[in-house]
DOVEXMAR-650698 format. One record per atom (N, C-alpha, C, O): x, y, z; residue in three letters. Coordinates in steps of 0.1 Angstrom, whole numbers, plus 5000, padded with zeros to 4 digits. Layout:
BEGIN
XYZAla ...
//
This chain:
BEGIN
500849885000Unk 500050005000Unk 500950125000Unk 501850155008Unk 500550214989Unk 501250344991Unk 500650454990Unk 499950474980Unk 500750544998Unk 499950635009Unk 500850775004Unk 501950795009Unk 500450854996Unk 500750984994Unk 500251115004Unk 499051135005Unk 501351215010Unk 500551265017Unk 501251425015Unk 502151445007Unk 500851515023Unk 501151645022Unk 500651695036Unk 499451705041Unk 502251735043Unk 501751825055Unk 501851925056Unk 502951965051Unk 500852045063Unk 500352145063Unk 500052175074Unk 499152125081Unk 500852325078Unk 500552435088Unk 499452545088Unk 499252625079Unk 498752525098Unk 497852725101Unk 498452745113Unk 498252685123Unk 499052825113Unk 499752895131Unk 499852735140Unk 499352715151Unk 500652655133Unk 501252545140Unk 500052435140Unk 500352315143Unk 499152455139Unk 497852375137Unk 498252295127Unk 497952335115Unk 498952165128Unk 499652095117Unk 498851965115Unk 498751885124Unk 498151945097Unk 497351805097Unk 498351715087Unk 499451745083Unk 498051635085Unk 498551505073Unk 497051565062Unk 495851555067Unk 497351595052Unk 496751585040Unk 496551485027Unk 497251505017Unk 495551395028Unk 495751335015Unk 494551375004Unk 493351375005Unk 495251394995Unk 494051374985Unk 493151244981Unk 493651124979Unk 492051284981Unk 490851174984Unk 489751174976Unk 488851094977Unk 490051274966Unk 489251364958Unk 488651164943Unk 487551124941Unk 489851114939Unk 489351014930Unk 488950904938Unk 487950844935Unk 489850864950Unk 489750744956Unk 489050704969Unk 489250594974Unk 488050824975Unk 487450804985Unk 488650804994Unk 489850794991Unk 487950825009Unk 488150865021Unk 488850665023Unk 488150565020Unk 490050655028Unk 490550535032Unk 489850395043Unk 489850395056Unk 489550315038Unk 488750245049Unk 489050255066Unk 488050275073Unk 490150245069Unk 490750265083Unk 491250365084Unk 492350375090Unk 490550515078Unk 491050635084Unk 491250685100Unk 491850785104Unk 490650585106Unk 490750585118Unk 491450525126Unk 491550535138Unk 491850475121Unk 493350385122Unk 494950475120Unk 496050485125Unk 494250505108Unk 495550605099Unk 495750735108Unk 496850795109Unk 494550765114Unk 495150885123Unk 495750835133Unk 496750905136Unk 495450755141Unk 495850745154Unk 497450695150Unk 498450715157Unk 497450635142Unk 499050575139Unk 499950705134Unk 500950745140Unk 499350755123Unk 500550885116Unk 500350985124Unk 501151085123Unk 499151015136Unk 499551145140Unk 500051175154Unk 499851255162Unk 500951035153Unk 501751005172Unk 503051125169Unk 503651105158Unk 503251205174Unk 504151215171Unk 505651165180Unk 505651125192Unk 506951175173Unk 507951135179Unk 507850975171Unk 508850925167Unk 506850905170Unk 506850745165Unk 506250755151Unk 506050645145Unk 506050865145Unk 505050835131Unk 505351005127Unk 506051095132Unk 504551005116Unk 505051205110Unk 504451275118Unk 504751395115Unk 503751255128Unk 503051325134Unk 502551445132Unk 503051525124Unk 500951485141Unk 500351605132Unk 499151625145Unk 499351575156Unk 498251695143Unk 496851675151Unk 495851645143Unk 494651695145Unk 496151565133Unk 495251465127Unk 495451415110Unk 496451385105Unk 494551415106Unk 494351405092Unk 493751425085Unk 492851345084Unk 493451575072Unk 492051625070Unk 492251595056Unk 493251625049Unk 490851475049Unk 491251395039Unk 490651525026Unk 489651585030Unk 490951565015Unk 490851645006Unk 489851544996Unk 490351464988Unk 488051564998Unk 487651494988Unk 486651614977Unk 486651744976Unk 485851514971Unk 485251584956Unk 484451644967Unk 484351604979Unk 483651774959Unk 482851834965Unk 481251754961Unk 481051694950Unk 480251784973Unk 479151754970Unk 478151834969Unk 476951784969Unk 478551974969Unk 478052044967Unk 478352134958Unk 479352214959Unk 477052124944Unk 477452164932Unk 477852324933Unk 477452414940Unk 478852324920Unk 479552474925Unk 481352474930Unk 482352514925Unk 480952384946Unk 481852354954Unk 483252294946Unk 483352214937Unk 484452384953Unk 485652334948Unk 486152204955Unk 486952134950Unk 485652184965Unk 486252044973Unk 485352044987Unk 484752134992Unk 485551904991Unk 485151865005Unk 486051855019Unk 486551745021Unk 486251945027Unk 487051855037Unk 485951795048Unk 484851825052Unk 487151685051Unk 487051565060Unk 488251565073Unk 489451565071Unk 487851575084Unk 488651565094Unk 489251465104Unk 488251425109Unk 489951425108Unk 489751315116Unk 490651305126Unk 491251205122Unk 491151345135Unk 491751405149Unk 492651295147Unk 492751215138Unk 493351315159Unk 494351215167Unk 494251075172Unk 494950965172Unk 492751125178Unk 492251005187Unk 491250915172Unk 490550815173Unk 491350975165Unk 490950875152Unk 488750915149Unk 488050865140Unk 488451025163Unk 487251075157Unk 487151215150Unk 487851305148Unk 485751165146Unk 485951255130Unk 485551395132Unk 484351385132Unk 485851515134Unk 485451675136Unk 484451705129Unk 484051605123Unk 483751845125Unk 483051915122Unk 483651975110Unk 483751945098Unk 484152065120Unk 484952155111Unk 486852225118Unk 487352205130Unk 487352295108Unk 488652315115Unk 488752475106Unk 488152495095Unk 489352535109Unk 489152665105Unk 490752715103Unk 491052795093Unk 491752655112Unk 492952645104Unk 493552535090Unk 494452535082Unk 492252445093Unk 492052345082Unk 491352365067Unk 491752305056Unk 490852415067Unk 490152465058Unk 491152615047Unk 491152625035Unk 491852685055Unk 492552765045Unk 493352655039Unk 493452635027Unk 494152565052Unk 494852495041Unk 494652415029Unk 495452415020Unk 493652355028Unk 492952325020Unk 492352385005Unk 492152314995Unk 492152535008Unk 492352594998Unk 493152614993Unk 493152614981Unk 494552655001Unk 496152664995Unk 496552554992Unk 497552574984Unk 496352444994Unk 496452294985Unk 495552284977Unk 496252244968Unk 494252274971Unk 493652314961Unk 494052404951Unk 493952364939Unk 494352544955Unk 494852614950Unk 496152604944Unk 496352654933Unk 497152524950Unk 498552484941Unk 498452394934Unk 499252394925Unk 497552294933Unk 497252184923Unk 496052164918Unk 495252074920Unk 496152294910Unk 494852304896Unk 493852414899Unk 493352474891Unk 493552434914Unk 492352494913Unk 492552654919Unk 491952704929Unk 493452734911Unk 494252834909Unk 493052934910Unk 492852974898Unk 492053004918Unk 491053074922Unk 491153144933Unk 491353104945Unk 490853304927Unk 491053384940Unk 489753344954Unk 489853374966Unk 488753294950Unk 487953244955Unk 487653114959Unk 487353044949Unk 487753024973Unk 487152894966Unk 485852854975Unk 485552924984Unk 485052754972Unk 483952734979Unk 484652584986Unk 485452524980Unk 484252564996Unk 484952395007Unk 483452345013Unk 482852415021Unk 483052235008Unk 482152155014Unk 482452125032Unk 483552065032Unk 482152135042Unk 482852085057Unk 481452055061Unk 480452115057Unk 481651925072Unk 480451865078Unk 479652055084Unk 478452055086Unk 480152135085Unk 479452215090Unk 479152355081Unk 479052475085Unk 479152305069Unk 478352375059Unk 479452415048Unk 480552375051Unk 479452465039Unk 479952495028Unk 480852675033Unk 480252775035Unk 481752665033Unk 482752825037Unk 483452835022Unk 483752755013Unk 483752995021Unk 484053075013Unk 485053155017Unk 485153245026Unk 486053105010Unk 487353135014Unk 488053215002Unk 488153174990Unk 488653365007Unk 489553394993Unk 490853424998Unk 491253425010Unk 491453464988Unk 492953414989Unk 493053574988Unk 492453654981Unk 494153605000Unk 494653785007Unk 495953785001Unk 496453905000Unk 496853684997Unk 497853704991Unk 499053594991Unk 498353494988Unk 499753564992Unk 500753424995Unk 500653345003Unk 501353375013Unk 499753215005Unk 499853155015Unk 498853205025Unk 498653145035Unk 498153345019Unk 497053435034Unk 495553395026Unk 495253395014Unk 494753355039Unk 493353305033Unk 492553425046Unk 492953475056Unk 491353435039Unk 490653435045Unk 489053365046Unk 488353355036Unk 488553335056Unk 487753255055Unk 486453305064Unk 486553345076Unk 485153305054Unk 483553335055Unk 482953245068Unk 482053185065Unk 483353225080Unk 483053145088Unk 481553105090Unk 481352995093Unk 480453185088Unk 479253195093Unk 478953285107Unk 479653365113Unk 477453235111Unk 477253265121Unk 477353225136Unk 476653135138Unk 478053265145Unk 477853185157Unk 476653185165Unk 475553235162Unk 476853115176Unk 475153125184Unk 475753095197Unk 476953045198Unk 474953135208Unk 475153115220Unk 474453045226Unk 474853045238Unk 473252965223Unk 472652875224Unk 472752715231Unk 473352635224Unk 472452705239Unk 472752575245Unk 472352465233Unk 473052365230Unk 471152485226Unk 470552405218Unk 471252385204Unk 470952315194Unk 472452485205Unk 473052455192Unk 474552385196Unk 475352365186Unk 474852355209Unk 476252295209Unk 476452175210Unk 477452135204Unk 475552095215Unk 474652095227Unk 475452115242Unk 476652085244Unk 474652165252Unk 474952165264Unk 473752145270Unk 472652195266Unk 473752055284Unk 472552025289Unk 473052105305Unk 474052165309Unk 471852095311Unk 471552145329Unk 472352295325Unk 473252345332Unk 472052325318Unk 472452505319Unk 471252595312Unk 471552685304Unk 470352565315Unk 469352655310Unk 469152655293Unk 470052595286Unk 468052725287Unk 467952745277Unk 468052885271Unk 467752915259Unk 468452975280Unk 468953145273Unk 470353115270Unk 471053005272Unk 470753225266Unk 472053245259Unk 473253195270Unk 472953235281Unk 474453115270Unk 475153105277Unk 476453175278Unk 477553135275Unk 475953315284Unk 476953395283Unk 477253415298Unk 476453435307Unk 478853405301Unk 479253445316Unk 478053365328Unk 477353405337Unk 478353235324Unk 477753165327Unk 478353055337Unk 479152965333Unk 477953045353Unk 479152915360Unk 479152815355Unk 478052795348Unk 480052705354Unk 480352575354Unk 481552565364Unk 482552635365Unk 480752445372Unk 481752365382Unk 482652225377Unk 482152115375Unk 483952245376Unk 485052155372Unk 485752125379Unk 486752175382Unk 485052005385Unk 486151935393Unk 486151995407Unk 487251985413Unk 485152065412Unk 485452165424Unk 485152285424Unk 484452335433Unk 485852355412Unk 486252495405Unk 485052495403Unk 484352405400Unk 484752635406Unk 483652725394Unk 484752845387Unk 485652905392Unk 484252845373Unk 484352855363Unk 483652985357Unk 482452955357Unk 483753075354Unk 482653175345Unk 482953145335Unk 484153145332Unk 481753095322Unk 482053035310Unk 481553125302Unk 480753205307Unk 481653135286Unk 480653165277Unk 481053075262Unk 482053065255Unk 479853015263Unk 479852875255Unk 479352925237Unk 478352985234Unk 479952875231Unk 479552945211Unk 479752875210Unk 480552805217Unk 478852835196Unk 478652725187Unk 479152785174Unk 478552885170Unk 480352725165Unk 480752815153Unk 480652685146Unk 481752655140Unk 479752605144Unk 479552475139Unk 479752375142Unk 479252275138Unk 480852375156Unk 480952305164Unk 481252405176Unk 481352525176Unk 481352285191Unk 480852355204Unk 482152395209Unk 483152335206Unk 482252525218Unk 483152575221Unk 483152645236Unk 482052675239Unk 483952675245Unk 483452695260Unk 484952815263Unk 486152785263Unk 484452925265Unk 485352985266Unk 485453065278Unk 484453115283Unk 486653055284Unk 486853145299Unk 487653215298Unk 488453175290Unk 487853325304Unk 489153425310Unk 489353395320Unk 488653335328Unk 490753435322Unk 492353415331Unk 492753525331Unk 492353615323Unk 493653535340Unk 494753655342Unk 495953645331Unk 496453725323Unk 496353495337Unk 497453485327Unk 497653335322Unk 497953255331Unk 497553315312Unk 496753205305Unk 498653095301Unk 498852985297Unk 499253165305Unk 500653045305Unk 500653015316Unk 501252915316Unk 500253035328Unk 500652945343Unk 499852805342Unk 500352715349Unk 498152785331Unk 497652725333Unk 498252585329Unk 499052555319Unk 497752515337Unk 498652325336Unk 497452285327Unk 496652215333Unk 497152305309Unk 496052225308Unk 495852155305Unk 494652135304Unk 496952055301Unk 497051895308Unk 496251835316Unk 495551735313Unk 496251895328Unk 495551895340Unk 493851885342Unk 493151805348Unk 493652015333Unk 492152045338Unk 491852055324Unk 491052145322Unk 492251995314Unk 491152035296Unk 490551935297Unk 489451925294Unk 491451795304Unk 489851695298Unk 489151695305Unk 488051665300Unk 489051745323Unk 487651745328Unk 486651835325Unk 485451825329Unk 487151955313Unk 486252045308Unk 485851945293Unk 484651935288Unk 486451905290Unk 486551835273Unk 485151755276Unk 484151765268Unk 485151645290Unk 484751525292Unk 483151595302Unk 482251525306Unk 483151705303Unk 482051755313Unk 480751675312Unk 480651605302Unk 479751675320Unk 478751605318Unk 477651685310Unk 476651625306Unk 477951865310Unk 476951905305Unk 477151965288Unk 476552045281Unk 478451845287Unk 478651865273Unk 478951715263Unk 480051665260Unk 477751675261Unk 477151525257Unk 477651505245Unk 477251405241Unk 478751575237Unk 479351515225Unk 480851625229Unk 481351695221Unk 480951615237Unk 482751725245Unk 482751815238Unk 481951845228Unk 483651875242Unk 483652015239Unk 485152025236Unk 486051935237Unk 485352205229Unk 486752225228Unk 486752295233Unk 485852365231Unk 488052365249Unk 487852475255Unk 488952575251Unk 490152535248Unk 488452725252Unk 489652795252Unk 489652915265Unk 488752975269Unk 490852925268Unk 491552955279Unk 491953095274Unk 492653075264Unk 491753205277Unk 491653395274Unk 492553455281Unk 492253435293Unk 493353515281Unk 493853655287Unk 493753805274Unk 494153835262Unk 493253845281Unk 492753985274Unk 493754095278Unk 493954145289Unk 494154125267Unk 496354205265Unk 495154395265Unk 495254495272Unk 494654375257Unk 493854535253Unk 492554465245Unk 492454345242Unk 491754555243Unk 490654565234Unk 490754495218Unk 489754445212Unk 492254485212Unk 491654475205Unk 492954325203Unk 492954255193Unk 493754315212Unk 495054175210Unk 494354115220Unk 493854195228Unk 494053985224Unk 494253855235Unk 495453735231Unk 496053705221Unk 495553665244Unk 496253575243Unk 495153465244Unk 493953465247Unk 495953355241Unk 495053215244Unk 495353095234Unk 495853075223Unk 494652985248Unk 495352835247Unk 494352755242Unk 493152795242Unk 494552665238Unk 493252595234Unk 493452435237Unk 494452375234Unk 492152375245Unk 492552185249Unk 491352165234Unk 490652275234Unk 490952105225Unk 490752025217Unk 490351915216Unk 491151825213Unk 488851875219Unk 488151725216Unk 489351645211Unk 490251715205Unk 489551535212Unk 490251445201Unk 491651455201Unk 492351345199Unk 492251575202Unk 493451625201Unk 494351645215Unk 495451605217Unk 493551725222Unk 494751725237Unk 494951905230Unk 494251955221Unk 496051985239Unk 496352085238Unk 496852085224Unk 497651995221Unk 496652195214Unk 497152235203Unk 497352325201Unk 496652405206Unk 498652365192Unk 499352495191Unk 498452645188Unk 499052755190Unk 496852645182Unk 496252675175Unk 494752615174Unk 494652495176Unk 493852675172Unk 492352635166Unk 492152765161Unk 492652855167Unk 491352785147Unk 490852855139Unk 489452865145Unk 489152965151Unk 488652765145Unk 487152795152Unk 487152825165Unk 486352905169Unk 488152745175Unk 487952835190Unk 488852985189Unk 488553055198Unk 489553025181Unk 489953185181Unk 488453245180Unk 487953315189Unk 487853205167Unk 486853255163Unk 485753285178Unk 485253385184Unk 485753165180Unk 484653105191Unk 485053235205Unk 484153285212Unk 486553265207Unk 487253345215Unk 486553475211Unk 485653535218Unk 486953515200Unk 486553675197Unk 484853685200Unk 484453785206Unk 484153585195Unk 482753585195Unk 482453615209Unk 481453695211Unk 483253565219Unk 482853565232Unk 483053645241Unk 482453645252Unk 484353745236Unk 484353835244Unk 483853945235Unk 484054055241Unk 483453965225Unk 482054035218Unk 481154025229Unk 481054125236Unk 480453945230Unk 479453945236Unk 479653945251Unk 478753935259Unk 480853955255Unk 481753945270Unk 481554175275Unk 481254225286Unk 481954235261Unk 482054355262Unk 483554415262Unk 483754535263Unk 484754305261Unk 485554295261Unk 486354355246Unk 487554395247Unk 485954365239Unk 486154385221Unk 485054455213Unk 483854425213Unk 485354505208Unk 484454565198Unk 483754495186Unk 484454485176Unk 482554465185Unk 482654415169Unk 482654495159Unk 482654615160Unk 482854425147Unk 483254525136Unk 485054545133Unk 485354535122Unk 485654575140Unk 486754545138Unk 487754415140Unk 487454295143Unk 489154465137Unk 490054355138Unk 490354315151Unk 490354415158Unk 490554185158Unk 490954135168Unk 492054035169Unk 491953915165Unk 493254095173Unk 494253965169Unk 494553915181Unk 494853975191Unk 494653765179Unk 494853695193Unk 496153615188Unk 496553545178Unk 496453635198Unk 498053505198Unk 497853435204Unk 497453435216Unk 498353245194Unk 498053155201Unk 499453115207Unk 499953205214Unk 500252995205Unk 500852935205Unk 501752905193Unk 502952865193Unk 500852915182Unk 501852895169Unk 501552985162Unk 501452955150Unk 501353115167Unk 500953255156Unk 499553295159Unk 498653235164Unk 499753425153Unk 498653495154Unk 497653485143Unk 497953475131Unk 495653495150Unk 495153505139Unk 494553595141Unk 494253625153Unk 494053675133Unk 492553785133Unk 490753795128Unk 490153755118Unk 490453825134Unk 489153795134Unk 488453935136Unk 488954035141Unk 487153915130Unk 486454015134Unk 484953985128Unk 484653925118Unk 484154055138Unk 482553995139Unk 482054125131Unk 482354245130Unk 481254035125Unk 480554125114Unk 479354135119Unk 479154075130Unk 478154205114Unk 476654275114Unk 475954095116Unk 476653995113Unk 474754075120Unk 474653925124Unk 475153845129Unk 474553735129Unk 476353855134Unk 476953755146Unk 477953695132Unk 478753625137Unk 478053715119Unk 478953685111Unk 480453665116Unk 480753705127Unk 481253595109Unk 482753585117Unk 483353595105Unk 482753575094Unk 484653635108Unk 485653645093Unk 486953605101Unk 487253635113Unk 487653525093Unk 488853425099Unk 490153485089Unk 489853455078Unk 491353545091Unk 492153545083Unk 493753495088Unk 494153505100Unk 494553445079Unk 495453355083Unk 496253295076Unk 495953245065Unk 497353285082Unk 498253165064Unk 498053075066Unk 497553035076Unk 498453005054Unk 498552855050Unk 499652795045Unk 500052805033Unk 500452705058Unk 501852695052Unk 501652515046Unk 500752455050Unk 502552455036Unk 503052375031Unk 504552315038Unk 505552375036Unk 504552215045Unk 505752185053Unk 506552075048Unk 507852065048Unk 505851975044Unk 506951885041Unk 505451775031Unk 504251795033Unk 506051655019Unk 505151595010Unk 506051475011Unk 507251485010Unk 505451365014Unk 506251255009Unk 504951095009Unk 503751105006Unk 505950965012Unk 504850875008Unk 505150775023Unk 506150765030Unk 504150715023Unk 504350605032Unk 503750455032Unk 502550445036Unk 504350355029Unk 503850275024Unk 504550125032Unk 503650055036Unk 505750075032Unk 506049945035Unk 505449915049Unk 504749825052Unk 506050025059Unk 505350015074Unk 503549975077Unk 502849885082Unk 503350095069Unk 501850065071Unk 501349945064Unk 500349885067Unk 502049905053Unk 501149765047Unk 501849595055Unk 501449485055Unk 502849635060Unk 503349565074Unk 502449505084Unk 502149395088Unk 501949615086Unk 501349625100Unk 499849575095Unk 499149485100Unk 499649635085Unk 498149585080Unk 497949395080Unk 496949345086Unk 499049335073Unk 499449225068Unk 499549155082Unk 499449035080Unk 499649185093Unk 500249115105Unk 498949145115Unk 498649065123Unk 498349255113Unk 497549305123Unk 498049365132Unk 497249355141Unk 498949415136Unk 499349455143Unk 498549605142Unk 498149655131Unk 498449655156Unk 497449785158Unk 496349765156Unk 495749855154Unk 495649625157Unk 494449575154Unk 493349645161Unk 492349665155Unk 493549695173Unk 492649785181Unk 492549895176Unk 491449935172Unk 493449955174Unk 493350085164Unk 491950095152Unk 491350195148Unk 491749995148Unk 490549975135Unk 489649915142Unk 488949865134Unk 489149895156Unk 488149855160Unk 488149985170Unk 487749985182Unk 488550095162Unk 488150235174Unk 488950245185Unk 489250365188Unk 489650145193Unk 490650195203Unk 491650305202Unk 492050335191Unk 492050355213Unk 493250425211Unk 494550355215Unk 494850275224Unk 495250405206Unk 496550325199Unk 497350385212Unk 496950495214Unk 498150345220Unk 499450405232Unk 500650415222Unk 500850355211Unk 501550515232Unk 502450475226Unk 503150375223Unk 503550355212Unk 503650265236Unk 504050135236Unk 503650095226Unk 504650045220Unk 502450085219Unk 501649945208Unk 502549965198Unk 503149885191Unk 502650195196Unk 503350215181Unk 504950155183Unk 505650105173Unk 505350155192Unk 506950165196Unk 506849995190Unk 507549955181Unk 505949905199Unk 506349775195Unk 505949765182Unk 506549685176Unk 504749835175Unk 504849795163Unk 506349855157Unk 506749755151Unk 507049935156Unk 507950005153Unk 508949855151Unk 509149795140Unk 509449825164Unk 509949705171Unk 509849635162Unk 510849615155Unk 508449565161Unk 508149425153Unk 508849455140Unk 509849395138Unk 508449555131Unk 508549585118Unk 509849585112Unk 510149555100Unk 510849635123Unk 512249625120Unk 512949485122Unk 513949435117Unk 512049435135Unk 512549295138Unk 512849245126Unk 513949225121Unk 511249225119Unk 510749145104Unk 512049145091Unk 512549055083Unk 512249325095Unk 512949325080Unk 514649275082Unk 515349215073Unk 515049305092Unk 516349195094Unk 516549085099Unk 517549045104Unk 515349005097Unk 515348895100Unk 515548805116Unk 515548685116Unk 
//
């Protein structure tokens, strides 16, 4: 089996790209993530977003997401430029493009080398759109949640998928190792959530961290920045209408809320490294090994190491 791939940066928000566009989405893509996006034991990434045909007429392409832990996202908003800047360098050369995403069709145009901007939609503050249960049915703005002990002042946005956002003083002391999965895993968030973690620099810069359904802490999210700006919009914190730049971890992105709760996402799209992979993985296929991995488990590191182990054992005999 030989496995062509392309990896790709948004402010360190790094996936494995394959094109999927003639040959469909891979049977064990859930497999395939949990194995290539270990990092230190495989190319590592925070997932795998598969590049297919669009299904919606018009549409320049579809993306497909599929995390670390091998479940499948919504949407990704550092994902999505890349996607156009990979579309865009092979064939589909448009200052404009349209992207099919489980969370609607976005409109992305190109700001200049590698810079996208992206038509995010509308957000909502709605419990009934994230879901979140035992918190009422008005808007969930500045809102408690108890974690583990902690109360928490939250304000929860839906930008296609669910998002829970708090302020801090100073958003590097936090361990969120520690405390993202008991927000991730909460009970009043029935399909997890992604959280982001705020320090507000001025009006119109913040800082902030982000823990990630699926993923664990990542350098970057495109929909929780968005989800960020949206929230201290409605926090009183920022102005809408203008630019808001927040710094993550792997660069800065900007945002700014439009007339109807609209969002606008702008940001590069870097190209990092393209190659192929093939004897390892049809190894492992051929032997089973990582067998749990394709019945949904999560893969440890030990399993990849001993597969690693086995595979080299095999080839010198």
């Amino acid at each position: 089996m030989k496995l062509s791939f392309t990896k790709m940066q948004g402010c360190a928000n790094d996936y494995i790209y394959l094109d999927c566009r003639a040959s469909g989405v891979p049977a064990d893509i859930a497999a395939l993530a949990q194995r290539l996006s270990a990092r230190h034991f495989s190319v590592g990434a925070d997932g795998i977003i598969c590049i297919c045909a669009p299904v919606t007429p018009g549409a320049d392409g579809r993306m497909r997401i599929f995390n670390a832990d091998g479940s499948e996202a919504q949407m990704c908003g550092n994902g999505v430029r890349c996607v156009a800047e990979w579309l865009y360098t092979h064939g589909v050369e448009k200052p404009v493009l349209t992207i099919d995403t489980n969370s609607g069709v976005k409109r992305i145009s190109r700001q200049g080398a590698q810079l996208w901007q992206v038509e995010m939609g509308a957000y909502s503050t709605l419990p009934a759109d994230l879901p979140a249960i035992h918190m009422g049915e008005g808007p969930l703005v500045d809102q408690p949640l108890t974690v583990e002990g902690k109360v928490w002042k939250v304000t929860c946005i839906s930008v296609g998928n669910p998002h829970c956002v708090t302020v801090v003083e100073d958003v590097d002391s936090l361990k969120l190792e520690a405390i993202g999965p008991a927000f991730e895993h909460h009970a009043n968030f029935p399909e997890r959530i992604n959280t982001e973690f705020v320090q507000v620099v001025d009006a119109a810069h913040l800082k902030m961290r982000v823990w990630e359904r699926g993923s664990g802490e990542t350098w970057a999210c495109g929909t929780g920045t968005c989800a960020t700006v949206a929230a201290l919009t409605e926090l009183g914190f920022c102005p809408a209408g203008q630019d808001i730049h927040v710094q993550l971890r792997g660069g800065v992105l900007t945002i700014r809320v439009l007339p109807g709760r609209q969002l606008l996402m702008t940001g590069a799209a870097e190209t990092v490294e393209g190659g192929e992979i093939e004897a390892a993985l049809a190894w492992c296929a051929e032997h089973g090994v990582g067998a749990g991995a394709e019945a949904g488990e999560a893969v440890s590191r030990g399993e990849l190491a001993l597969t690693l182990y086995q595979y080299i054992k095999a080839l010198v005999g």
